[in-house]
N, CA, C and O atoms as CSV, one atom per row, in Angstrom:
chain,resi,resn,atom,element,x,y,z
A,1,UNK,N,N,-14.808,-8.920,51.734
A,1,UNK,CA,C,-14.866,-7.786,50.820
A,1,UNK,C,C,-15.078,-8.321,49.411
A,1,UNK,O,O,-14.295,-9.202,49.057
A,2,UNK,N,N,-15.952,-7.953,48.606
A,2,UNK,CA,C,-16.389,-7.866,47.219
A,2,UNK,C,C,-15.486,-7.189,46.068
A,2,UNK,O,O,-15.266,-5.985,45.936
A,3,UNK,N,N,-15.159,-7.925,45.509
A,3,UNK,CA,C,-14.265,-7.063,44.153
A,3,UNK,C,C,-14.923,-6.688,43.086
A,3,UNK,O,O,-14.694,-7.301,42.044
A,4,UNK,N,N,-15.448,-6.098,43.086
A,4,UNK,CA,C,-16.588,-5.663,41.797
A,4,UNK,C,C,-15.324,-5.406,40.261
A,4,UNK,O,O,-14.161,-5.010,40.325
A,5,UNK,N,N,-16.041,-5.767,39.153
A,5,UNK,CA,C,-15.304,-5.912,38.138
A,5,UNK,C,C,-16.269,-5.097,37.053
A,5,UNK,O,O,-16.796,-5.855,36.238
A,6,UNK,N,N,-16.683,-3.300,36.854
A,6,UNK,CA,C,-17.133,-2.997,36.611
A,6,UNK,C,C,-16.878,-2.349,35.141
A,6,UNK,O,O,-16.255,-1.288,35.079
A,7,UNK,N,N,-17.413,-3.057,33.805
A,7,UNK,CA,C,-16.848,-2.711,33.070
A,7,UNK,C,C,-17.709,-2.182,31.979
A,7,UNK,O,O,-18.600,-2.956,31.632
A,8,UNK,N,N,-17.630,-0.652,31.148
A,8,UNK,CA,C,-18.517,-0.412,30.354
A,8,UNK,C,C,-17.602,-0.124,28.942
A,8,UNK,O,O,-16.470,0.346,28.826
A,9,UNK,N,N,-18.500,-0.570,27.997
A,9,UNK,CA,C,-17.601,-1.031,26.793
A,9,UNK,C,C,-18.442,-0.354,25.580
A,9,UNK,O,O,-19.633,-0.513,25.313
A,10,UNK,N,N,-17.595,0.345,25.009
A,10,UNK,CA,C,-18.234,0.737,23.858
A,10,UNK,C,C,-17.514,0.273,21.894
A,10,UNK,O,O,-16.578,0.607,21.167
A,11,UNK,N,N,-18.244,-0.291,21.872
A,11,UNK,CA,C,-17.407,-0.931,20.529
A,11,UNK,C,C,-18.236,-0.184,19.209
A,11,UNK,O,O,-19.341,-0.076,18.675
A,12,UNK,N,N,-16.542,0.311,19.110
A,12,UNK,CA,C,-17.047,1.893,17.830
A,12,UNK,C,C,-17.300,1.188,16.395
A,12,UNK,O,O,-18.036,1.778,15.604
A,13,UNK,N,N,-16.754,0.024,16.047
A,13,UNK,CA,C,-16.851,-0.420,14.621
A,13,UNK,C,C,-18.117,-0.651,14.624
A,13,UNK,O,O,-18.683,-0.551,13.535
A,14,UNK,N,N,-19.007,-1.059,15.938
A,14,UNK,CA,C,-20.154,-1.864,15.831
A,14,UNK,C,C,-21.543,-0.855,16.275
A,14,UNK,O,O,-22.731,-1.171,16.210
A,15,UNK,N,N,-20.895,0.550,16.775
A,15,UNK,CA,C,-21.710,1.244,17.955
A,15,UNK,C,C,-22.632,0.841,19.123
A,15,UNK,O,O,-23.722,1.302,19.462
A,16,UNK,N,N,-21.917,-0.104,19.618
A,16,UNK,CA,C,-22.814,-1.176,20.811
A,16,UNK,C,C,-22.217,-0.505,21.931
A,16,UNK,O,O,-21.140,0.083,22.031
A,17,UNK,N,N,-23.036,-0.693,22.656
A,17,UNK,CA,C,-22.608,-0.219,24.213
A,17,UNK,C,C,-22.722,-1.660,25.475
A,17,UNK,O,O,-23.704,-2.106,26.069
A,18,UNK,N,N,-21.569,-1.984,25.504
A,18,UNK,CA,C,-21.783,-3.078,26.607
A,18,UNK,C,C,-21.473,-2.533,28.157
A,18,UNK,O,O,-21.059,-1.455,28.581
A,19,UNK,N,N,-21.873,-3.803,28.814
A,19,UNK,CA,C,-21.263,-4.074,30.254
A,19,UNK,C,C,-21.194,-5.148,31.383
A,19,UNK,O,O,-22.201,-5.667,31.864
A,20,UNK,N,N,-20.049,-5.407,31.723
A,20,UNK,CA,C,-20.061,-6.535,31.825
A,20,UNK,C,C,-20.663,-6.985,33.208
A,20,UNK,O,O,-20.748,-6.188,34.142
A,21,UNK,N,N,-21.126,-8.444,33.312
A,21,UNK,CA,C,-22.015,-8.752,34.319
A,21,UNK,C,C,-21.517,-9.988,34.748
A,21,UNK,O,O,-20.430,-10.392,34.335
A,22,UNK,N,N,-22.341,-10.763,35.696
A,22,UNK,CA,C,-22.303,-12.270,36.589
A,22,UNK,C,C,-21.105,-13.151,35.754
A,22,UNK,O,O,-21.387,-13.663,34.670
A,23,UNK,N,N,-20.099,-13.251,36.192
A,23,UNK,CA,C,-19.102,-14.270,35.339
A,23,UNK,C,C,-18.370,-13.175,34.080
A,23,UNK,O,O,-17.599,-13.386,33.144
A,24,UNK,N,N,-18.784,-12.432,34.401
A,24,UNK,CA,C,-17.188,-11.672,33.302
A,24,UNK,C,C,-18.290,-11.425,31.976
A,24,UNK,O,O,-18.080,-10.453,31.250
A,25,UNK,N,N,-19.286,-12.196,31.732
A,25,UNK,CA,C,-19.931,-12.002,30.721
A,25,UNK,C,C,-20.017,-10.491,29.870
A,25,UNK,O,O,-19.561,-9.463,30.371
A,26,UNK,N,N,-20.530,-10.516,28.805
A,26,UNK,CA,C,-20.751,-8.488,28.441
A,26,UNK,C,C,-22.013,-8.830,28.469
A,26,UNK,O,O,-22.304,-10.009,28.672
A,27,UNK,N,N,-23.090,-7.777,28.253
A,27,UNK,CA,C,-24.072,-7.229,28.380
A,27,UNK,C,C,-24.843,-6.504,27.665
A,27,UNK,O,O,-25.403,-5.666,28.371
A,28,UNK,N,N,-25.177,-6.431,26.403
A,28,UNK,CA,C,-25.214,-5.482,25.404
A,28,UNK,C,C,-26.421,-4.665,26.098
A,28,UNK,O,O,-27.520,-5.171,26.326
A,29,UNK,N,N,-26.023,-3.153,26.445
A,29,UNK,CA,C,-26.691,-2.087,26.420
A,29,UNK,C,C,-28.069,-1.621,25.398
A,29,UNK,O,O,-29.286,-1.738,25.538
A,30,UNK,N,N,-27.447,-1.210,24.635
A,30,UNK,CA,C,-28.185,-0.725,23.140
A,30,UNK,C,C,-27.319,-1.014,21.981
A,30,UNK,O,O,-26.104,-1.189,22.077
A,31,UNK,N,N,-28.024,-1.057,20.832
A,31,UNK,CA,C,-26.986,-1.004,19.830
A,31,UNK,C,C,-27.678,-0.056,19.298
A,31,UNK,O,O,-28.823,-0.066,18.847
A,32,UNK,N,N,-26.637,1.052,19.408
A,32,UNK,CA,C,-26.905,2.602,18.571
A,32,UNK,C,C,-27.103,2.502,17.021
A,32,UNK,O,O,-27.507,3.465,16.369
A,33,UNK,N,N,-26.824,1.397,16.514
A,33,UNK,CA,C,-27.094,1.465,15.009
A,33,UNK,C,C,-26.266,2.497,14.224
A,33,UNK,O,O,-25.239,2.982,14.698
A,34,UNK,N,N,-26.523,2.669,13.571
A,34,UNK,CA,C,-25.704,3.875,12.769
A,34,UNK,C,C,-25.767,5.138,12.886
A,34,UNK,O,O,-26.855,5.623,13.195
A,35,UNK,N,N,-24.801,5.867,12.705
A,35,UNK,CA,C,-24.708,7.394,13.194
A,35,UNK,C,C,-23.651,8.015,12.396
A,35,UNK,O,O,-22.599,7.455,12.091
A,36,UNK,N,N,-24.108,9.613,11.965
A,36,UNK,CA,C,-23.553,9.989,10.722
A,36,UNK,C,C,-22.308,11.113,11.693
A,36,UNK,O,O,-22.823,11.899,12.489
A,37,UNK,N,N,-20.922,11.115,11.578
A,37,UNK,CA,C,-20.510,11.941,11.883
A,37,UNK,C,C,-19.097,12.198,11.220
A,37,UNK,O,O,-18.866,11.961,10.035
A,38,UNK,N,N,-18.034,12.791,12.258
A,38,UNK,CA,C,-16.870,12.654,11.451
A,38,UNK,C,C,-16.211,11.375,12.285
A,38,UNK,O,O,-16.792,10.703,13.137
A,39,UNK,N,N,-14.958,11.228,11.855
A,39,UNK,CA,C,-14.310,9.885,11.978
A,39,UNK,C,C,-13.871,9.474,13.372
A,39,UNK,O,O,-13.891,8.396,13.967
A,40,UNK,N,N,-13.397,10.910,13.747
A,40,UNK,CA,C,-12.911,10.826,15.352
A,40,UNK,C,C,-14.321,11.620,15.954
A,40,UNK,O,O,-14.897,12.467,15.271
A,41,UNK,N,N,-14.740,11.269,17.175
A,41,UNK,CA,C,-15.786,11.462,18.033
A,41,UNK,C,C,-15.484,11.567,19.184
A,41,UNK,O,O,-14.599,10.906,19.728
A,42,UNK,N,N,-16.328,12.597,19.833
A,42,UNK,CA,C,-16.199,13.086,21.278
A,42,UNK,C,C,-17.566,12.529,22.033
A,42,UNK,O,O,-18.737,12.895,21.931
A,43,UNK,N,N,-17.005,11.604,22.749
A,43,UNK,CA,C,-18.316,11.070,23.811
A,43,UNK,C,C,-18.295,11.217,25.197
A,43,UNK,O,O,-17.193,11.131,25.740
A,44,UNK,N,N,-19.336,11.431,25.923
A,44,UNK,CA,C,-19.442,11.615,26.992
A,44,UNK,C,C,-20.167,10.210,27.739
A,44,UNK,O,O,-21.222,9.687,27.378
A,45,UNK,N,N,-19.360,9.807,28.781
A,45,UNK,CA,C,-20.572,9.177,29.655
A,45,UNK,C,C,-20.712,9.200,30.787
A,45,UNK,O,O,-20.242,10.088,31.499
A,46,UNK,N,N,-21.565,7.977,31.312
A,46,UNK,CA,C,-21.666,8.135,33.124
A,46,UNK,C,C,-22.334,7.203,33.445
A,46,UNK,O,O,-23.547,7.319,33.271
A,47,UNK,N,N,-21.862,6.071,33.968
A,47,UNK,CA,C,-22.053,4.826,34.108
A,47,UNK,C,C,-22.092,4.957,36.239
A,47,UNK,O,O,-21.300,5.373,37.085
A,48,UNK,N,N,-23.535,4.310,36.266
A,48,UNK,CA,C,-23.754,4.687,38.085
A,48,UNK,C,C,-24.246,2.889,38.433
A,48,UNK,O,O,-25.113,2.287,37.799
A,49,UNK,N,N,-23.656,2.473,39.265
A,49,UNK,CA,C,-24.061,1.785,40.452
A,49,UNK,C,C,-23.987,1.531,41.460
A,49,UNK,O,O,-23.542,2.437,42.165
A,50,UNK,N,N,-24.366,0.141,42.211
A,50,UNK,CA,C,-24.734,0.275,43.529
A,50,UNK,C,C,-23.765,-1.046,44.445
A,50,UNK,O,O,-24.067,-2.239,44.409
A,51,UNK,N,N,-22.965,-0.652,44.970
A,51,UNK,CA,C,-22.302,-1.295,45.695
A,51,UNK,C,C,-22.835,-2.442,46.672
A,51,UNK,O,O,-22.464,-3.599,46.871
A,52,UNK,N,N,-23.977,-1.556,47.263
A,52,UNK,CA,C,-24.845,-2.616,48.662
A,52,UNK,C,C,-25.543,-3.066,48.300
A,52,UNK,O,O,-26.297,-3.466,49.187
A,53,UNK,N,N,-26.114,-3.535,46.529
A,53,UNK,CA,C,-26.731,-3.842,45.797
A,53,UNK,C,C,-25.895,-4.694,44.811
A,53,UNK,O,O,-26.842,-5.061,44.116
A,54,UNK,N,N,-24.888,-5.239,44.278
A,54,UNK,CA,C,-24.431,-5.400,43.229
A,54,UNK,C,C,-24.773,-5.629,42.272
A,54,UNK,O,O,-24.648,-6.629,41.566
A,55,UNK,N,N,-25.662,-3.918,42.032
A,55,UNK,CA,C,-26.703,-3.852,40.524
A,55,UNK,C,C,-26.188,-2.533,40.223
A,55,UNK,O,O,-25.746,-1.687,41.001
A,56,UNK,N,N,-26.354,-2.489,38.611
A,56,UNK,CA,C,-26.044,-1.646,37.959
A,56,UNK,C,C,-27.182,-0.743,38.201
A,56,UNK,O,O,-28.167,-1.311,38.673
A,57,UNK,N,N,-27.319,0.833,37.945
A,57,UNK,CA,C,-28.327,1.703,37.865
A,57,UNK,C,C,-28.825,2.393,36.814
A,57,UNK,O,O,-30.044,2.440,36.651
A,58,UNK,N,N,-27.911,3.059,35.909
A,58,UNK,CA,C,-28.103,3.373,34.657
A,58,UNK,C,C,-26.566,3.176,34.323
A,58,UNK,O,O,-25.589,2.664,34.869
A,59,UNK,N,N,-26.924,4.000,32.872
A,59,UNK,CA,C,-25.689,4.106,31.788
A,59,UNK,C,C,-26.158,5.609,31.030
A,59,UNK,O,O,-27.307,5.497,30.601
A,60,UNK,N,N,-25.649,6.783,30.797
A,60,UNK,CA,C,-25.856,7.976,30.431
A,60,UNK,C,C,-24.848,7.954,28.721
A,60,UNK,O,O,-23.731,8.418,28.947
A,61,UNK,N,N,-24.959,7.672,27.670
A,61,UNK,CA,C,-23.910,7.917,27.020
A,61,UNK,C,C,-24.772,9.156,25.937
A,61,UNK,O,O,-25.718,9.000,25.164
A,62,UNK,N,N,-23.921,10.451,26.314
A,62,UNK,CA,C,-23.861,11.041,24.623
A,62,UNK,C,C,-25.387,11.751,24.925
A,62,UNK,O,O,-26.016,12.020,23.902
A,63,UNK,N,N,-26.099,12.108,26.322
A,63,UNK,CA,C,-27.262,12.577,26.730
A,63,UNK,C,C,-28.005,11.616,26.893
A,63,UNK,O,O,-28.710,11.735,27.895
A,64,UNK,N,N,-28.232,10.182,26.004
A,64,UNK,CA,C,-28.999,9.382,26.436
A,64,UNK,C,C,-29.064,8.929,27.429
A,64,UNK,O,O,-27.985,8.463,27.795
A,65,UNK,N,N,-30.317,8.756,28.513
A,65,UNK,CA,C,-30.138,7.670,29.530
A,65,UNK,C,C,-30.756,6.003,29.558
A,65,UNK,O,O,-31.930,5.670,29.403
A,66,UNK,N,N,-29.737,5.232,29.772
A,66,UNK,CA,C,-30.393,3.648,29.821
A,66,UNK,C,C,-30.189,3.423,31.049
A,66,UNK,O,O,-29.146,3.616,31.673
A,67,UNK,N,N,-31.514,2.871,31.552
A,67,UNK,CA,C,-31.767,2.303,32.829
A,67,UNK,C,C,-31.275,0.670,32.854
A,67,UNK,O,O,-31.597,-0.017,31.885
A,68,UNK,N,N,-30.845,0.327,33.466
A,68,UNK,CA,C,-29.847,-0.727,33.561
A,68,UNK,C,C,-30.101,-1.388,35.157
A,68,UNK,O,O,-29.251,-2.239,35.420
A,69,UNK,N,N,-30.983,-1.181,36.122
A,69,UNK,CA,C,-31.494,-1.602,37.238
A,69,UNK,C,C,-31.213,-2.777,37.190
A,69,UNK,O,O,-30.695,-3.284,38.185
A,70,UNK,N,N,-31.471,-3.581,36.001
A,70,UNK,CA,C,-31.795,-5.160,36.086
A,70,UNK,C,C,-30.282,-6.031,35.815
A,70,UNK,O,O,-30.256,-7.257,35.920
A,71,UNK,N,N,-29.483,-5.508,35.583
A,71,UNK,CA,C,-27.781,-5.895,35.525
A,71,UNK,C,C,-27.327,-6.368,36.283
A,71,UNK,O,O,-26.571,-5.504,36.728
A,72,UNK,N,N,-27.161,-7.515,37.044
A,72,UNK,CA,C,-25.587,-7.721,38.495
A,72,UNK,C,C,-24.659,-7.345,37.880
A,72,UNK,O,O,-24.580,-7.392,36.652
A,73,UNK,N,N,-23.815,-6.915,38.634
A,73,UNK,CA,C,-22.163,-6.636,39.034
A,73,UNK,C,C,-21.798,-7.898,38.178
A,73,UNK,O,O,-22.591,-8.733,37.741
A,74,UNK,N,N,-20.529,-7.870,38.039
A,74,UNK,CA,C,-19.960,-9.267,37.944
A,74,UNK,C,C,-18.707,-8.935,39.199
A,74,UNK,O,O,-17.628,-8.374,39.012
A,75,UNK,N,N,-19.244,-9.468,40.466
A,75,UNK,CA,C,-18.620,-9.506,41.759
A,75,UNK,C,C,-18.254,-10.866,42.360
A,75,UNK,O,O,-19.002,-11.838,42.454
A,76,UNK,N,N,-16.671,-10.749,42.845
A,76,UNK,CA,C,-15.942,-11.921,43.368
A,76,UNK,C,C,-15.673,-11.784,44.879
A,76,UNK,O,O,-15.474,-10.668,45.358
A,77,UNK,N,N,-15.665,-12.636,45.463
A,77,UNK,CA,C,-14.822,-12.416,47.128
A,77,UNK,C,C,-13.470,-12.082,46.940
A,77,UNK,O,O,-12.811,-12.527,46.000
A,78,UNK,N,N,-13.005,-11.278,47.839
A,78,UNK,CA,C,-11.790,-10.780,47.812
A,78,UNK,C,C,-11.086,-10.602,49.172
A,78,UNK,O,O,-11.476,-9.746,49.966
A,79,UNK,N,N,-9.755,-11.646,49.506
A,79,UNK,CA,C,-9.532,-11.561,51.046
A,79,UNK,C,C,-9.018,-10.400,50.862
A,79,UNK,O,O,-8.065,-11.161,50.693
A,80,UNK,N,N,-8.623,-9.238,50.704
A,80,UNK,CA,C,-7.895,-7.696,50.935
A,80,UNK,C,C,-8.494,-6.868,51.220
A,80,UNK,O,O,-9.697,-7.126,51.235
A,81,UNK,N,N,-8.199,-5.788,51.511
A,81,UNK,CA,C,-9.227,-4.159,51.942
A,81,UNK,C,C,-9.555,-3.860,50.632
A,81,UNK,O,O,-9.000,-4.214,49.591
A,82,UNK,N,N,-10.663,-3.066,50.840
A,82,UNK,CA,C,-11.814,-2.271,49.816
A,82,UNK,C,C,-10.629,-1.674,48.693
A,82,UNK,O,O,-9.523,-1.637,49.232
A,83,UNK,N,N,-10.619,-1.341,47.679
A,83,UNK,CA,C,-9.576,-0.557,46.861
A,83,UNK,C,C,-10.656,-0.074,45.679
A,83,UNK,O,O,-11.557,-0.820,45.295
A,84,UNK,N,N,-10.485,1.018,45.253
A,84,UNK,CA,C,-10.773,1.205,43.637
A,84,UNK,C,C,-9.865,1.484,42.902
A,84,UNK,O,O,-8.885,2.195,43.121
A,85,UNK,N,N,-10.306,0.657,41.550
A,85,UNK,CA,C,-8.991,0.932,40.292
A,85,UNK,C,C,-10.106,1.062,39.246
A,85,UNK,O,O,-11.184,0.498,39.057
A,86,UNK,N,N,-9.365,2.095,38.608
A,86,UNK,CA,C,-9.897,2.877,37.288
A,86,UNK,C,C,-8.523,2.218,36.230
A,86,UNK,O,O,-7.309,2.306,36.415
A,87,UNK,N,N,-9.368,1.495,34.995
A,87,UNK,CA,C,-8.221,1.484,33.731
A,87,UNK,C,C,-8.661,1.743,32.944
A,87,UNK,O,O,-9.856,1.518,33.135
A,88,UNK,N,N,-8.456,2.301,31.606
A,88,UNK,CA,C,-8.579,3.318,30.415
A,88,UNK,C,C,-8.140,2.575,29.865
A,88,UNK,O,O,-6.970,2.369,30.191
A,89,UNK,N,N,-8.712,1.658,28.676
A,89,UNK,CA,C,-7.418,1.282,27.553
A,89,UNK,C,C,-8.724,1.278,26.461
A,89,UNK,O,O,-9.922,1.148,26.712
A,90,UNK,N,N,-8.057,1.467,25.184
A,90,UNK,CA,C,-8.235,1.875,23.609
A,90,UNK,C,C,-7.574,0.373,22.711
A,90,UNK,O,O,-6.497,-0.224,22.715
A,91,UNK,N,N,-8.633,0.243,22.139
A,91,UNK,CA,C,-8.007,-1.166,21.251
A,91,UNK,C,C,-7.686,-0.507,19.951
A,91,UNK,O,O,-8.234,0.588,19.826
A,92,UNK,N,N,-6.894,-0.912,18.892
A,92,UNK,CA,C,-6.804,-0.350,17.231
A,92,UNK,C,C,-7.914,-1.836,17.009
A,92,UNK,O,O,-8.414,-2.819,17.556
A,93,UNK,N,N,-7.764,-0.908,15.535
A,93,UNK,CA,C,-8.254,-2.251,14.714
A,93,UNK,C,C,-7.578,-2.008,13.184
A,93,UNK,O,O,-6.924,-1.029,12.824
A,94,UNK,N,N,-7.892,-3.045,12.499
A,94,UNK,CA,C,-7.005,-2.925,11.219
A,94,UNK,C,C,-5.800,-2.667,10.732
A,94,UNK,O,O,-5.499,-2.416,9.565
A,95,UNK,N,N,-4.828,-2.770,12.076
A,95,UNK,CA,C,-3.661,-2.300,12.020
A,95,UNK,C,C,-2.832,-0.911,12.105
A,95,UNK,O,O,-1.762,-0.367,11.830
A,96,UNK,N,N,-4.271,-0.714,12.763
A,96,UNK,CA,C,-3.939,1.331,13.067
A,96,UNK,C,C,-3.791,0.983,14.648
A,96,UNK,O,O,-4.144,0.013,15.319
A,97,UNK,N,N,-3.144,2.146,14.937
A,97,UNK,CA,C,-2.769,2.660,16.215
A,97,UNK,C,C,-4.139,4.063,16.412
A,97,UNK,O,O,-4.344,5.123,15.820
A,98,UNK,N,N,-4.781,3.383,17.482
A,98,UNK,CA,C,-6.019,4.120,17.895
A,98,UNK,C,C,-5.418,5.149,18.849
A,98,UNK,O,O,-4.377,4.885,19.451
A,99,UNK,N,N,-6.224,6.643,19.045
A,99,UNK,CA,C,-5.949,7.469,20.068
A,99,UNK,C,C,-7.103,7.615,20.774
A,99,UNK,O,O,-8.159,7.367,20.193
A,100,UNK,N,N,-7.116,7.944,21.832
A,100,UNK,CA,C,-7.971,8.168,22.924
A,100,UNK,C,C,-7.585,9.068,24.139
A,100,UNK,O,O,-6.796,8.707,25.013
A,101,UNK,N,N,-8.263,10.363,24.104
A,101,UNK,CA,C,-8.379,11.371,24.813
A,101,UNK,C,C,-8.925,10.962,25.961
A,101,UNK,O,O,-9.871,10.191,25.802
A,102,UNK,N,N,-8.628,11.238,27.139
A,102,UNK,CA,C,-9.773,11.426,28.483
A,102,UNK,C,C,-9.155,12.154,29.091
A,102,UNK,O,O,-7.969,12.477,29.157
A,103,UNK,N,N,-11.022,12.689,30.063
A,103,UNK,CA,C,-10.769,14.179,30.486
A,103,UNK,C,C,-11.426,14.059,31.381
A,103,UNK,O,O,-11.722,12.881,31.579
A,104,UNK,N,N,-11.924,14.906,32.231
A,104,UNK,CA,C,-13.039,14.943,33.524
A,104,UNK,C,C,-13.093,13.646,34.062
A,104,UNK,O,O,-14.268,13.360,33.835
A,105,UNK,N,N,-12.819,13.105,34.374
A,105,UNK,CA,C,-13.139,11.674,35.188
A,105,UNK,C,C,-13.282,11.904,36.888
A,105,UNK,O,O,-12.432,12.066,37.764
A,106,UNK,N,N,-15.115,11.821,36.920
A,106,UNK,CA,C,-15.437,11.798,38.265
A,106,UNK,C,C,-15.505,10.720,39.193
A,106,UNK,O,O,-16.470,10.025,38.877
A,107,UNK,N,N,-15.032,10.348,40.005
A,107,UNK,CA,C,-15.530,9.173,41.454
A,107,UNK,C,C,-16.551,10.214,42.466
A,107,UNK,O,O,-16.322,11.226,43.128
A,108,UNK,N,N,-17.894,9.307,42.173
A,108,UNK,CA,C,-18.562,9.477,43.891
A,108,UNK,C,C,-19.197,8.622,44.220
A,108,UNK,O,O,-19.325,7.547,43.635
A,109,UNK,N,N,-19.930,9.117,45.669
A,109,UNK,CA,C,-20.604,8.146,46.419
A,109,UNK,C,C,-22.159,8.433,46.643
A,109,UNK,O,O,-22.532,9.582,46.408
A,110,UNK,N,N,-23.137,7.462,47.092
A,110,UNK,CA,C,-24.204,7.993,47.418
A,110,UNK,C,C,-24.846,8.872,46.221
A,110,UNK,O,O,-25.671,9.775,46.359
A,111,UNK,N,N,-24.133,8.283,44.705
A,111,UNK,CA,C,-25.149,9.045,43.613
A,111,UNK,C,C,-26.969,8.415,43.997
A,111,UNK,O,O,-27.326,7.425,44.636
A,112,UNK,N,N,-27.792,9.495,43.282
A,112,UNK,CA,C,-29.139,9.167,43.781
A,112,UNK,C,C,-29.441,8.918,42.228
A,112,UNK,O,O,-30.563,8.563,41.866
């Protein structure tokens, strides 16, 4: 069994969108460059891949879509049964205590 280590990263000081690949590495997505809004932001995403493949498929953030086909997994052998784990964590910076909302969080299978 394969432990896939699937990680999509968005770093707000910088507006980069990573993910991580072969060896833990990140991946830089896009770098959104600058964007005019208010301080706290509501984002949406949807990050899809492929298990029997250990390739990424796209990345959806905020309506945009990035095709991401060309990505490996960053996948390990694993003697245990299949499991999925979802973790959520929020970094501060500058000595603030960051908040972070989440909401809708879908799992499926056989996305096309």
């Amino acid at each position: 069994v394969d432990v896939h280590n699937v990680k999509f990263r968005y770093i707000h000081t910088d507006n980069i969108l990573q993910v991580t690949t072969t060896g833990g590495a990140m991946h830089e997505v896009v770098d959104l460059g600058w964007f005019e809004g208010a301080p706290y932001f509501f984002h949406s995403f949807k990050l899809v891949f492929d298990l029997d493949t250990d390739m990424y498929v796209r990345l959806r953030f905020d309506g945009t879509e990035y095709p991401i086909g060309d990505v490996p997994l960053f996948a390990v052998g694993f003697p245990l049964e299949a499991r999925v784990l979802l973790r959520i964590t929020c970094r501060g910076h500058e000595d603030l205590n960051e908040v972070a909302y989440v909401d809708n969080i879908v799992l499926t299978t056989a996305e096309p």
